[in-house]
C-alpha positions, -999 to +999 in steps of 0.1 A: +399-182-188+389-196-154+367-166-152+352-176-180+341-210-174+328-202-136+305-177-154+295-201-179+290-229-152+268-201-135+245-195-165+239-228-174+236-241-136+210-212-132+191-222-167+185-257-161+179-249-121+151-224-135+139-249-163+137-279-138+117-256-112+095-243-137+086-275-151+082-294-118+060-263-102+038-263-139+030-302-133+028-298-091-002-276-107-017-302-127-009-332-098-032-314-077-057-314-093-060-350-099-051-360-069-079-337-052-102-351-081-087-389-071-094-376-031-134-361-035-142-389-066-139-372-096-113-372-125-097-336-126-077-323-159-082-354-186-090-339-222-054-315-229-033-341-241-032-381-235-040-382-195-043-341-194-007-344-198-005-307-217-032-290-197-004-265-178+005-257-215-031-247-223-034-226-187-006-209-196-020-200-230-054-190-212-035-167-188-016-155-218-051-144-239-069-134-211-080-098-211-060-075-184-081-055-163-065-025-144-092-011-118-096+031-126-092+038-092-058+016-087-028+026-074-008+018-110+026+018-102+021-004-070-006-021-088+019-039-115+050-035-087+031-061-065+029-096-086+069-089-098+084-087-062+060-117-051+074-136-083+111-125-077+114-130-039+099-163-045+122-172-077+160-159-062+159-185-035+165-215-057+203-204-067+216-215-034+199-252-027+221-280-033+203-304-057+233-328-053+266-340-045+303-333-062+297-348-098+326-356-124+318-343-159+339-355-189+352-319-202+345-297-172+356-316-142+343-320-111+318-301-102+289-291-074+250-295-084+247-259-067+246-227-082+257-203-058+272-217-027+284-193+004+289-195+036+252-174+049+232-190+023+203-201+046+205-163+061+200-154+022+170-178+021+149-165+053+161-130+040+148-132+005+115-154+013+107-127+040+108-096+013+077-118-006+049-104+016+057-073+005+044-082-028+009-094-010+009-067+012+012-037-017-013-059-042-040-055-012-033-019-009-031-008-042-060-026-055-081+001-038-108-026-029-114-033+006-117-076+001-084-073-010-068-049+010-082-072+042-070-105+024-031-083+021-032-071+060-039-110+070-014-120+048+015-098+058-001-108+101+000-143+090+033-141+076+053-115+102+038-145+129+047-176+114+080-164+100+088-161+139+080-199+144+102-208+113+128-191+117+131-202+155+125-237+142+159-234+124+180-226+146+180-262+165+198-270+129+221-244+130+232-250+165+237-288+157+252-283+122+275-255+135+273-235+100+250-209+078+264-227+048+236-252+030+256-274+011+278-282+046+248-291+066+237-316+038+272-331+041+268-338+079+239-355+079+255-382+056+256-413+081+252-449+078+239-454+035+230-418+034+202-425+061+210-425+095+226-390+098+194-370+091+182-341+117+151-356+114+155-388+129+177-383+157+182-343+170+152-323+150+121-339+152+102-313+169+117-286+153+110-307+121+072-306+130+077-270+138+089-257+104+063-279+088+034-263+103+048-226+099+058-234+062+024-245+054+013-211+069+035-190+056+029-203+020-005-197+024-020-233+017-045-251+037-056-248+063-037-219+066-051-197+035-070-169+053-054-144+031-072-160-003-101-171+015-128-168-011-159-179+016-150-142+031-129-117+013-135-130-029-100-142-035-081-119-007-052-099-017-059-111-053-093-102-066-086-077-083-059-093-105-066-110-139-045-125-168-008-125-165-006-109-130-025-132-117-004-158-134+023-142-112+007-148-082-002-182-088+032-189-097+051-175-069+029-195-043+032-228-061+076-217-066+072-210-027+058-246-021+086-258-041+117-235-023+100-241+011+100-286+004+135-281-010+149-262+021+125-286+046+147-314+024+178-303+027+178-292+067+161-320+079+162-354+054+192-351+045+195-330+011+203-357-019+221-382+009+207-416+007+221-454-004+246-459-032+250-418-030+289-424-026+293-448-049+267-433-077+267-400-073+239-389-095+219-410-074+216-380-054+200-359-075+171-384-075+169-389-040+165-351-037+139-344-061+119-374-046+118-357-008+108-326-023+079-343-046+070-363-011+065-326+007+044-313-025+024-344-021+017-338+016+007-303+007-022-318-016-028-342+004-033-318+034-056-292+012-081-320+000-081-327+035-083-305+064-112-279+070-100-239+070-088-223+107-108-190+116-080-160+113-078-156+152-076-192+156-047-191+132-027-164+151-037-177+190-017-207+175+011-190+161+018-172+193+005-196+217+020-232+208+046-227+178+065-199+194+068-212+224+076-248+212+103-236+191+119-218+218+116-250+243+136-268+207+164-245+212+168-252+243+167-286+241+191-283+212+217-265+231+217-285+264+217-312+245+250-300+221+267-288+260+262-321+276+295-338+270+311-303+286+288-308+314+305-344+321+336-332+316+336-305+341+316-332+361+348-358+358+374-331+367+356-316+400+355-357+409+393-360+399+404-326+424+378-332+448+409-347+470+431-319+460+408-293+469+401-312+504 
């Protein structure tokens, strides 16, 4: 019976996790555009519904009625392969985020606004996210056009590069937090009203500014979009995708954006922590979802802003500056975590100085 209902709880924690990622990535869609219209003085989406309030409804029907070109010369298998593993390394990720604290429901108990909870789960996340440029990679290739086979090889350079720098830029949190699990490190960080615990404030801030710059990068967003960059290479590692596969593409960057502010969220402000959290515990659920919509809105913000990098601009600062950066962080972070052994073993060799003459 117990079986039973942890399989249930599953199902329906992973339905409404899918259904509440689907339907904030389908209106992320919708608040960029009007908030690049709002940012170069037009209006963006209006006429679909009061406000454009339906238009993601009607691009989804448009993706859905589109005709679906296959290029003759196409590699076929690869071809449809490519979109699904994007799609799928970028959707798998969201079982593991905590999207709030220990909640008590009338008939079920108490329970944890997490689907899957281990004790690697952030190894899980920089596994599965890494697996997506495969996906970009084998679109390029098996496209058969040279645009987008040059728009997949920049893609999976950009990626292999900045993955480095994120990855690196984690591991300041892991030394501090002491733990792989995701739902533990969002606990530690409670502090004084939720607040004053965060990595952010007090032991993160470069690695912090770190992982910002190599997310934006590695979800391929400006000014980091060489892969797509239609000025150059058409639409990169996409061109020669229409109707539903493209859909899939478009969809797995926007569910990256989404995973990538989630995991910023929890590592660094905190996860749902904030006032009242202990007291009113579906508070936290709010304060969660508002940090991530803050990160989507810096990613707007940032494209209707900032002018493209030039691809070996790009990688000379991968290489150059992050790496090295994040390594100096982990240093930092460790010296930092073995200081009170250092004055320990500074107060005993005071203490037996006079025994040891």
């Amino acid at each position: 019976m117990e079986d039973l209902k942890h399989l249930v709880l599953v199902l329906v924690g992973i339905l409404i996790a899918f259904t509440v990622v689907m339907t904030m990535v389908a209106y992320t869609v919708l608040a960029e555009r009007r908030v690049l219209g709002f940012i170069q003085g037009r209006l963006g989406p209006n006429r679909v519904g009061p406000q454009g309030f339906l238009q993601p409804l009607a691009d989804l029907l448009k993706f859905i009625f589109k005709e679906d070109i296959v290029p003759d010369k196409s590699t076929r298998f690869v071809y449809f392969l490519a979109p699904v593993i994007a799609t799928t390394a970028a959707l798998m990720t969201i079982v593991v985020y905590p999207f709030g604290p220990e909640i008590r429901l009338p008939l079920l108990g108490t329970i944890q606004l997490v689907v899957a909870r281990f004790d690697v789960a952030l190894l899980y996340v920089l596994g599965i996210t890494s697996i997506g440029v495969y996906g970009i990679a084998l679109a390029g290739w098996s496209s058969n056009n040279k645009y987008s086979l040059m728009g997949g090889l920049r893609s999976a350079a950009q990626m292999i590069s900045y993955e480095l720098a994120l990855g690196l830029a984690l591991i300041g949190v892991i030394l501090q937090s002491g733990t792989l699990d995701l739902y533990r490190i969002v606990e530690l960080q409670s502090g004084h009203l939720g607040v004053t615990g965060w990595n952010l404030i007090w032991v993160q801030p470069l690695g912090f500014l770190i992982y910002l710059i190599a997310a934006i990068a590695e979800t391929n967003r400006v000014p980091f979009d060489l892969p797509e960059a239609e000025t150059e290479l058409v639409a990169g590692f996409h061109t020669e995708y229409s109707a539903m596969k493209f859909a899939l593409f478009f969809l797995a960057e926007y569910v990256n954006m989404f995973t990538v502010s989630m995991l910023a969220t929890t590592l660094f402000l905190g996860g749902w922590n904030g006032p009242f959290v202990h007291q009113l515990p579906w508070l936290g659920i709010f304060y969660f979802l508002g940090k991530v919509i803050l990160f989507l809105f810096l990613y707007i913000w940032l494209r209707g802003t900032l002018p493209r990098f030039r691809f070996d601009q790009l990688m000379a600062f991968g290489w150059k500056y992050l790496v090295p950066a994040a390594i100096i962080n982990i240093v930092l972070t460790a010296t930092l975590q073995w200081l009170p052994v250092f004055d320990y073993v500074s107060k005993f060799l005071k203490t037996t100085a006079g025994f040891w003459g």
